[in-house]
Rosetta silent file (secondary structure, phi, psi, omega in degrees, C-alpha in Angstrom):
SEQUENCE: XXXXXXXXXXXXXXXXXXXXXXXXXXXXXXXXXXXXXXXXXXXXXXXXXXXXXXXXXXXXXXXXXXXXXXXXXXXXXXXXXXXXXXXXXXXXXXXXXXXX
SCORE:     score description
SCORE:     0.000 S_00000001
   1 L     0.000  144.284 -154.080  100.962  101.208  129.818 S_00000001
   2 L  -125.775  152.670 -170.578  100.907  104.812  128.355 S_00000001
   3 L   -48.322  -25.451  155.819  102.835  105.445  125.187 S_00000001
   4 H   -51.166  -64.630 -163.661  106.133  106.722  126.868 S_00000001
   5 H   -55.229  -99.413 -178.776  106.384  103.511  128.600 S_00000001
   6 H   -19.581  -34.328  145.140  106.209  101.414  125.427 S_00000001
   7 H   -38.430  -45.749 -169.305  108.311  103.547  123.511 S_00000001
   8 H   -77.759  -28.939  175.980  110.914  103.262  126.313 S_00000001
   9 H   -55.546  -73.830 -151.812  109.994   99.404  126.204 S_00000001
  10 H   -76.301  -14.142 -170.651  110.827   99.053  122.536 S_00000001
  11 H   -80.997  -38.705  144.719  113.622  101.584  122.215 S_00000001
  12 H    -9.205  -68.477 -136.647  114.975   98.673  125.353 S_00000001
  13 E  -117.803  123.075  176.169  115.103   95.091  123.102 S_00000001
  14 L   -19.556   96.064  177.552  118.078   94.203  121.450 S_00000001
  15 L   -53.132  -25.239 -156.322  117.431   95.394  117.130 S_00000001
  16 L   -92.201  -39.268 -177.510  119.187   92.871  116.095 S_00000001
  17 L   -96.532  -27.539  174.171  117.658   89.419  117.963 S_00000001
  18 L    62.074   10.405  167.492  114.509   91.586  118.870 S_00000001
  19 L   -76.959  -67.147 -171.277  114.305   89.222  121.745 S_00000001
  20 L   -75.919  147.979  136.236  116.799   90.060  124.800 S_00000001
  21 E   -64.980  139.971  161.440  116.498   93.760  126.347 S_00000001
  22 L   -57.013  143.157  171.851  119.714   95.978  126.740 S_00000001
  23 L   -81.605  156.392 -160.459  120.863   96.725  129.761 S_00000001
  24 L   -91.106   -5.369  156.655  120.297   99.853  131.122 S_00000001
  25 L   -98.695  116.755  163.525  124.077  100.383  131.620 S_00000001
  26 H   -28.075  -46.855 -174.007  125.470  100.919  128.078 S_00000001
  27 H   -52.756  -25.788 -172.648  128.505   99.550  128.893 S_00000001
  28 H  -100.009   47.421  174.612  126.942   95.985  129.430 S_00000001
  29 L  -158.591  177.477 -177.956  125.710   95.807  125.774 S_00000001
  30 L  -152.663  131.031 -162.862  127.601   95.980  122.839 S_00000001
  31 L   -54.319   96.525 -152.834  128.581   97.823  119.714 S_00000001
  32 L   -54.165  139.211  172.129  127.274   96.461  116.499 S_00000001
  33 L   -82.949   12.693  166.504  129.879   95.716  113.821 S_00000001
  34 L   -27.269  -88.886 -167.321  127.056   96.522  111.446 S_00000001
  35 L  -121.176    2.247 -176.037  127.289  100.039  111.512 S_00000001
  36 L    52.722   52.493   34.731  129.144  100.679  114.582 S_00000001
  37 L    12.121  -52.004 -160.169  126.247  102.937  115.856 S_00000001
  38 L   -79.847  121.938  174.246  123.790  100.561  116.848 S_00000001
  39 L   -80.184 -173.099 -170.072  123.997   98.881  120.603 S_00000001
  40 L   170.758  125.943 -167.619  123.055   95.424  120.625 S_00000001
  41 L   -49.015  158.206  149.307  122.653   92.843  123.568 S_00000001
  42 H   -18.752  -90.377  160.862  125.859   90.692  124.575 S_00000001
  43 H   -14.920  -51.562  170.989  124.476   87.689  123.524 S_00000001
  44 H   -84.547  -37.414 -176.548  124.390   89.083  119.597 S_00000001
  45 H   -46.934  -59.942  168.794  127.650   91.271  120.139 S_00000001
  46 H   -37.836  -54.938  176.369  129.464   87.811  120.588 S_00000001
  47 H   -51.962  -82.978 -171.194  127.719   86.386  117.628 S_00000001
  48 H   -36.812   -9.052 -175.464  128.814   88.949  115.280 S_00000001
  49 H   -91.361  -58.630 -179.964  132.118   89.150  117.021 S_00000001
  50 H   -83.551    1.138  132.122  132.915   85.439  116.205 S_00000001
  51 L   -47.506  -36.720  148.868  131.721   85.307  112.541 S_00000001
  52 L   -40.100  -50.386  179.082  133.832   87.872  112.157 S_00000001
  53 L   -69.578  -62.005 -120.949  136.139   86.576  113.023 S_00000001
  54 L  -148.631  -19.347  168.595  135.926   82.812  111.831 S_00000001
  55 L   110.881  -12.481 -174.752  134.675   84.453  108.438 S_00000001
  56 L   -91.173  156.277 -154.010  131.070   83.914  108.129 S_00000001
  57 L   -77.441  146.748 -161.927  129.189   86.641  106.595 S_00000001
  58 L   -86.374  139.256 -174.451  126.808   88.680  108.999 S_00000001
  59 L   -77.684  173.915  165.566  122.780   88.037  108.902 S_00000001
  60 L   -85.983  132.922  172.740  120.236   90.229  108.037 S_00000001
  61 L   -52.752  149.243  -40.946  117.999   91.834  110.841 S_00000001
  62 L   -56.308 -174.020  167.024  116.379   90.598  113.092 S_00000001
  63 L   -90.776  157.469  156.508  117.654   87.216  113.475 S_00000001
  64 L   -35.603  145.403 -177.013  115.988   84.353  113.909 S_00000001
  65 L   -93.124  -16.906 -179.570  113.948   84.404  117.396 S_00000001
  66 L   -85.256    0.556 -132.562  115.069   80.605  118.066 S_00000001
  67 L   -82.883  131.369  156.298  118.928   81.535  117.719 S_00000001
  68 L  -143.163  160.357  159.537  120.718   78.611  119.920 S_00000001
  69 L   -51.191  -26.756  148.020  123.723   76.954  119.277 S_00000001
  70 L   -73.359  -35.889  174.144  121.999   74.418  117.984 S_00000001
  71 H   -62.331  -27.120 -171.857  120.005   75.958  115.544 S_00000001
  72 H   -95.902  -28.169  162.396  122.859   77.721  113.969 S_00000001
  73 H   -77.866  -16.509  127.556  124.805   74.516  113.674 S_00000001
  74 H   -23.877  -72.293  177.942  121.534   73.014  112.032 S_00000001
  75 H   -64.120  -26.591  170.207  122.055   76.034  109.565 S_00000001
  76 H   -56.761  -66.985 -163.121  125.652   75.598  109.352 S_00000001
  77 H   -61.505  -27.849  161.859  125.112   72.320  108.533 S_00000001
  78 H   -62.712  -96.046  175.135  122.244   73.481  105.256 S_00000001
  79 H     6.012  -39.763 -157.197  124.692   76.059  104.119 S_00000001
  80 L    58.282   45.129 -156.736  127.527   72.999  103.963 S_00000001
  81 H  -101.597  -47.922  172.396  128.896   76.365  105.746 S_00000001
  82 H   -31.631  -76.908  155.449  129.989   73.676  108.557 S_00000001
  83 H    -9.060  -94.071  160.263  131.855   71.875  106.258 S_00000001
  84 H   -54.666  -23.456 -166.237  133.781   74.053  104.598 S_00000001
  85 H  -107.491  -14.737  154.763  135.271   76.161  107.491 S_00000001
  86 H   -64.911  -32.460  176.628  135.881   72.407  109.184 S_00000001
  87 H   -88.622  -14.930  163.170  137.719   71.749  106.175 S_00000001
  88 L   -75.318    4.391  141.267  139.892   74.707  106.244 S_00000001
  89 L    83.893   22.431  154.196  141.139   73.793  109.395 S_00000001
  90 L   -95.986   -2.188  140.027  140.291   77.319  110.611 S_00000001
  91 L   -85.915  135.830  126.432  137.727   75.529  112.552 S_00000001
  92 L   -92.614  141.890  178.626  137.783   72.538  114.989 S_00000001
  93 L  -140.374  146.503  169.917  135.157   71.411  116.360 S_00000001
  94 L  -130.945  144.283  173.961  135.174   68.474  119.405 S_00000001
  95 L  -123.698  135.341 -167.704  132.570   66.862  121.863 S_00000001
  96 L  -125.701  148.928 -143.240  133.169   65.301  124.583 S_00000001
  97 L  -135.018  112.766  158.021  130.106   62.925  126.105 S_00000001
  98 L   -71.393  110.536  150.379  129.955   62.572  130.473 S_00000001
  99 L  -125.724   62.759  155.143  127.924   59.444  131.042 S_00000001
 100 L   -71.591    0.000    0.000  128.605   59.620  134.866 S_00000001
């Protein structure tokens, strides 16, 4: 791989999760609310879009490399960040359990 390619590679993957690659149509990636400069895959655009949103304060770069839905309710749940935004009734949260 010659030093273009890798460049082109790295300039590709997501700054913020440093995981997913960007799509190669801009449009299908999304606009950090960082600095509003930055693209950033889908997958993090949401996150930062609903934290916003819901109040929780925005991470520091990169993110965790494990980030699931579980893991961040795992962190939620250290924080007692769960908690609190369950008790301010700006959050619900429900589960519902199929055992066909």
């Amino acid at each position: 791989m010659t030093e273009e390619e890798m460049a082109d590679l790295a300039a590709s993957i997501c700054p913020r999760c440093e995981c997913n690659v960007l799509a190669s149509d801009g449009a299908q990636n999304a606009l950090s609310r960082k600095d509003n400069e930055t693209y950033v895959c889908s997958p993090c655009g949401e996150d930062e879009a609903v934290r916003d949103y819901i109040g929780i304060p925005a991470r520091s770069w990169p993110i965790e490399a494990a980030f699931t839905f579980e893991n961040l309710i795992a962190k939620m749940a250290e924080d007692s960040l769960l908690a609190d935004l369950l008790g301010s009734g700006r959050v619900s949260l429900s589960m519902e359990v199929n055992r066909d």
